[in-house]
N, C-alpha and C positions, 0 to 999 in steps of 0.2 A: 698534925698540920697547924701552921701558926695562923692565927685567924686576925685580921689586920683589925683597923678601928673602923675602914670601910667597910669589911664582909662584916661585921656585926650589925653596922647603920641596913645594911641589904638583908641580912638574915629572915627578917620578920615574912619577908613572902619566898623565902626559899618552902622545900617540902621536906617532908621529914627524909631518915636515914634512909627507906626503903622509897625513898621517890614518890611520897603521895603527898596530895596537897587535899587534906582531908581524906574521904574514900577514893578517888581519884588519885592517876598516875599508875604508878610504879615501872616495872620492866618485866614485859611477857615476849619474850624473844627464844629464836631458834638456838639449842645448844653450840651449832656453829659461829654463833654472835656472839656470846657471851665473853668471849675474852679482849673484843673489839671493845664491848659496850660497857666492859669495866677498866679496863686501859682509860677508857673516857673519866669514868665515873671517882676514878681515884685520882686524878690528874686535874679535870679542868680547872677547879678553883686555881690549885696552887699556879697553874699554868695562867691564865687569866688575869689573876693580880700579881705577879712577877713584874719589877720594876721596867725590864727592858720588853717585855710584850706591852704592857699599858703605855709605854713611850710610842712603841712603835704601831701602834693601834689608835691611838689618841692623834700621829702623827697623818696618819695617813686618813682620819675621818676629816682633819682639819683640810688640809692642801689637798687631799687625790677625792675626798666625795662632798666637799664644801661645807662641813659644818660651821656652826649652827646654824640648823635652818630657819629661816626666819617666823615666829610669831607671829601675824597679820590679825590686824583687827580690822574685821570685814563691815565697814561701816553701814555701806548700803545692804546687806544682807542683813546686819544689826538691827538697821530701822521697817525690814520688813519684818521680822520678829518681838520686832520691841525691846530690844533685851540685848547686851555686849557678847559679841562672836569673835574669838578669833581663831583663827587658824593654825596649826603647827604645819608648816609647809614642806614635808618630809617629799614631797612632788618635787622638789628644786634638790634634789639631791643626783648627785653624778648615778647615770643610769633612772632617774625619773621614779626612785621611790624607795622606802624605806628600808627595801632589803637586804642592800648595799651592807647596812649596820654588820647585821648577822654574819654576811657573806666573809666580811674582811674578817673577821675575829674569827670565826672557824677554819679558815686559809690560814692563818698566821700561825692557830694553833694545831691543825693538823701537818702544816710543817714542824713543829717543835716536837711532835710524836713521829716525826720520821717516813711520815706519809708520802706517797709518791702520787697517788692520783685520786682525784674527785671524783665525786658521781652525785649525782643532785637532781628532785624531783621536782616537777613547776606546775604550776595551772596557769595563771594568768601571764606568762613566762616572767616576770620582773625576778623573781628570784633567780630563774635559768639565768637569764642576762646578768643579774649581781654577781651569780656564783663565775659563770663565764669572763666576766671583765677582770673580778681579781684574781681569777687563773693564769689569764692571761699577762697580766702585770708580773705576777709570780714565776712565771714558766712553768706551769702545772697542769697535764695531763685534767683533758675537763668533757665529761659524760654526763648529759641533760635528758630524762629521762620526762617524756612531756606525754599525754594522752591524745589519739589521731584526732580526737573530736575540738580538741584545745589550738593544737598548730593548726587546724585550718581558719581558726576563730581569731588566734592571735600571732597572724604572719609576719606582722613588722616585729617583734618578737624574735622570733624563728629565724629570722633571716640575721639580726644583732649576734645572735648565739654563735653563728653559723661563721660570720666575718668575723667574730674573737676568735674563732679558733677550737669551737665545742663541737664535739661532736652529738646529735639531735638523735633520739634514740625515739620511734613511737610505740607508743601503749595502745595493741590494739584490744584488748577484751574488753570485759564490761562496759561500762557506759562511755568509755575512751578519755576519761577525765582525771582528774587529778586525783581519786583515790586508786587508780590501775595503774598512773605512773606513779606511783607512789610503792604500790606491791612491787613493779619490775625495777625500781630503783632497789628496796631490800634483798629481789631476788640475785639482782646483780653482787651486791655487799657480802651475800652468802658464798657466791660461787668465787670471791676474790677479798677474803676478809683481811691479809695482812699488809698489803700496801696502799689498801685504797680506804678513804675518810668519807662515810657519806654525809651532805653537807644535807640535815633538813631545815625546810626554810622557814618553819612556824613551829609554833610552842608542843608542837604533837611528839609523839613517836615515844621511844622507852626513856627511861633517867637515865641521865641526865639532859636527856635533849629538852623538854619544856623550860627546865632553869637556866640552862646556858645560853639558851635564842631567846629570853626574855632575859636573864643580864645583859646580852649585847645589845641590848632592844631599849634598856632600859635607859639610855641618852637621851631620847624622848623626852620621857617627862622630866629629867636633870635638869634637860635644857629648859622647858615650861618652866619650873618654880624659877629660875634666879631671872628668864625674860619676864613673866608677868608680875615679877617685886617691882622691876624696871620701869613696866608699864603702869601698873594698878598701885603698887605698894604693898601687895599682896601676896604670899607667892602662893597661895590657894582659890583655884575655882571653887566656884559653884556646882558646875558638873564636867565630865571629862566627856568627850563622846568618840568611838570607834567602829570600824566594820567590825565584824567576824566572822571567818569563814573558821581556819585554824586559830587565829589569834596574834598572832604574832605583832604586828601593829598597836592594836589593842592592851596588849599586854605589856609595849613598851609603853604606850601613853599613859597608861594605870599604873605601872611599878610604882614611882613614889609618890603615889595618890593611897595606896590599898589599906595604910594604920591610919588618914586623915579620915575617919569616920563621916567628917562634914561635908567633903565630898564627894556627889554622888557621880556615881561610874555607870556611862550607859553601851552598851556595849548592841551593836544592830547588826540581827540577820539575815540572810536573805530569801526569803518566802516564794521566792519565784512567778507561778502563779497564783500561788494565793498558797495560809497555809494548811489547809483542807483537800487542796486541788489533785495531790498525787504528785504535783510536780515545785518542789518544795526543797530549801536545804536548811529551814530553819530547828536547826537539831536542837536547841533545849525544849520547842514546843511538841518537836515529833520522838526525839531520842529517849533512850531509857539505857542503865548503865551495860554495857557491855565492851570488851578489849578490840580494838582497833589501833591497829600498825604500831605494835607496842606496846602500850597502856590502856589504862582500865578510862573509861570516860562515858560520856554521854553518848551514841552514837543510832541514826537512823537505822531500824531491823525489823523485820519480819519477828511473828511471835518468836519460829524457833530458830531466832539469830542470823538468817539473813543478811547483809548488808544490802538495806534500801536505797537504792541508785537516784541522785539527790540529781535538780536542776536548782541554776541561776545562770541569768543571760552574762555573770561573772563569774568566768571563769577563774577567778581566784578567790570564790566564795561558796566553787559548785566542790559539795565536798560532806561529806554523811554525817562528820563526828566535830569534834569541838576540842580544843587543848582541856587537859586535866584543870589546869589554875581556873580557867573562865567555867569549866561545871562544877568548880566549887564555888566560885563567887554568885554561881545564877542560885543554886542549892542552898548557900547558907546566905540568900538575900542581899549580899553585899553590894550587888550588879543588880543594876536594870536591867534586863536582855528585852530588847524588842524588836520587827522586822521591818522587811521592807519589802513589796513586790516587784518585778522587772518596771515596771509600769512608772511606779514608785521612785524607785532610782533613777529611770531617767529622765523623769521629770525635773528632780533636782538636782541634774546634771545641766540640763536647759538652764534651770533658774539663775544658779551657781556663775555656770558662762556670760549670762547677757547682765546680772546685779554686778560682777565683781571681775569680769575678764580671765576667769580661770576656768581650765576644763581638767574638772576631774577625773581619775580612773573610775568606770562601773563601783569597783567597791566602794570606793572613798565618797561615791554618789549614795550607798544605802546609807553612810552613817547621815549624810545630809540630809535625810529625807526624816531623819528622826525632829528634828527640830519642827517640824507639824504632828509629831507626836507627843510634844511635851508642854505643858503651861510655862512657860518664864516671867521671871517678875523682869520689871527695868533693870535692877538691878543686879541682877544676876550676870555671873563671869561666864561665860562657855567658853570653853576650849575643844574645840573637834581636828582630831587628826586626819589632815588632808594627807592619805597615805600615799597617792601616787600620782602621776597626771596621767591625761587621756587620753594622749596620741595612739595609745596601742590601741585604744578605743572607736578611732574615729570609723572607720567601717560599721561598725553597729551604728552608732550617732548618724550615719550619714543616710544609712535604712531607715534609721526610725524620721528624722526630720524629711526625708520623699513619702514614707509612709501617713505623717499626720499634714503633708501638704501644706 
């Protein structure tokens, strides 16, 4: 494989030959996948940086999902912190959030492998919707595999999916959330592996899927360094700041932060009730290593391996395990991980709204809530990735502001 001057500049946070990023990652998959999941595995770079897919991907993030999204220095948020905030407003993105990135670059390139139909798992549905809209653009056969406990929570969602033309598939076992449609999305992949692409929507699952949804992801931070030279003179923060449920967000706002040593990367989870309570998804505080839906990582278990059925009032945050990249950077220190409770989130969901006139997603309220977690000097740059906006949200928001009267 010819390796460009670009994939060498990206290299540095790729994972090795066998997919680990550290002891993390690899590909623990059923012998029926295996010829899907290397079809991937020997393909996507060269697929990825081919002159007429980067045209035609670069093409369509500019005119069909509005990039670049805008930077915001959040002034009045600044001066309650004391300290320079902006924003990466990945929220103003066609479909309201960052998943769009991923969705289009795996459409694009599961048509170049000849694929005929999608299938795609969601929680907070912004992925379902991503993966649905550029199906639908595409003319492409589109299966959104959601948890019953998620579509009742995230109905304006469900209903987006539904008018693209997707078909909504519910996950009723376990906890009904995004790691059961997640199983019935593979189980599906299994029973129909040669015409159908499963589109995952975060850094998880076997290799190649963490690198490839974090190179699409990774426009992100692209876009940060050459907007904050713009703005600062600068093109380096002081700190990055992200949710994380899987990662994925996170993982683009960190790609070309990960060899800047100076800055630090904070990456916030969601604690739910508290993370002692039982009802909890903050998996590098509760997880220990074990393989979940593909790869080897961090993930919430019972001693003898269990999958511990996680809460957050975000549904795209409610979720046991962790992408491989983010349990090696909480492991080898490179990442701050720290949480946030329901409570927590949507306090700085309030705050968020009435300082700066934005309503952020549930997730994109835990990484907010970190900035009461942390000392800032004046001087410090923060850049927090506003992952998505709220409206899927406003039923809970609307609970909770009758609830505190």
């Amino acid at each position: 494989m010819m390796i460009t001057k670009e994939m060498k500049e990206m290299a540095f946070t790729s994972p090795n030959e066998q997919g680990y990023y550290g002891k993390f990652g690899g590909a623990y998959i059923p012998e029926m996948l295996h010829r899907n999941v290397e079809e991937l595995r020997l393909n996507y770079l060269n697929i990825m940086y081919e002159a007429s897919f980067q045209k035609e991907f670069q093409q369509l993030l500019k005119d069909y999902v509005g990039r670049p999204t805008p930077l915001f220095l959040a002034e009045r948020l600044s001066k309650t912190f004391n300290t320079q905030i902006y924003l990466k407003r990945e929220d103003l993105n066609h479909t309201g959030a960052h998943k769009i990135n991923n969705a289009i670059g795996q459409v694009l390139l599961a048509q170049r492998l000849g694929k005929k139909r999608i299938i795609a798992e969601t929680g907070a549905g912004q992925h379902g919707v991503a993966t649905a809209t550029v199906c639908a653009l595409k003319g492409i056969e589109c299966v959104v595999y959601m948890g019953e406990k998620d579509i009742e929570r995230q109905a304006p969602n469900v209903a987006r999916m539904k008018m693209l033309g997707a078909k909504v598939v519910p996950a009723t076992s376990g906890s009904k959330t995004l790691k059961d449609a997640t199983n019935e999305a593979i189980r599906a992949w299994i029973n129909d592996p040669l015409d159908t692409h499963y589109i995952i929507g975060s850094v998880v699952g076997p290799h190649p899927y963490p690198d490839m949804v974090a190179r699409f992801q990774s426009v992100i931070s692209e876009e940060t360094r050459w907007q904050l030279k713009e703005k600062t003179g600068s093109e380096l923060p002081t700190h990055v700041i992200a949710c994380v449920g899987g990662g994925s967000n996170a993982a683009g706002a960190f790609y070309h932060f990960l060899e800047e040593k100076e800055v630090q990367l904070v990456a916030v989870e969601a604690a739910g009730h508290g993370i002692s309570s039982g009802l909890s998804a903050a998996t590098t505080q509760l997880g220990k290593p074990g393989v979940l839906h593909g790869s080897k990582s961090l993930v919430m278990q019972t001693e003898d391996g269990q999958v511990v059925e996680p809460h957050s009032i975000s549904a795209g945050l409610d979720y046991p395990g962790i992408g491989p990249l983010h349990a090696h950077l909480f492991e080898s220190g490179r990442g701050l991980f720290l949480s946030a409770t329901d409570e927590e989130a949507l306090d700085a969901a309030f705050e968020l709204s009435k300082l700066e006139g934005i309503i952020p997603a549930l997730e994109s309220a835990h990484a907010l809530s970190a900035l009461k977690q942390i000392q800032f000097k004046e001087s410090d740059v923060v850049v927090l990735c506003l992952s998505g906006r709220g409206d899927k949200d406003l039923a809970t928001y609307m609970n909770e502001l009758e609830r505190r009267g």
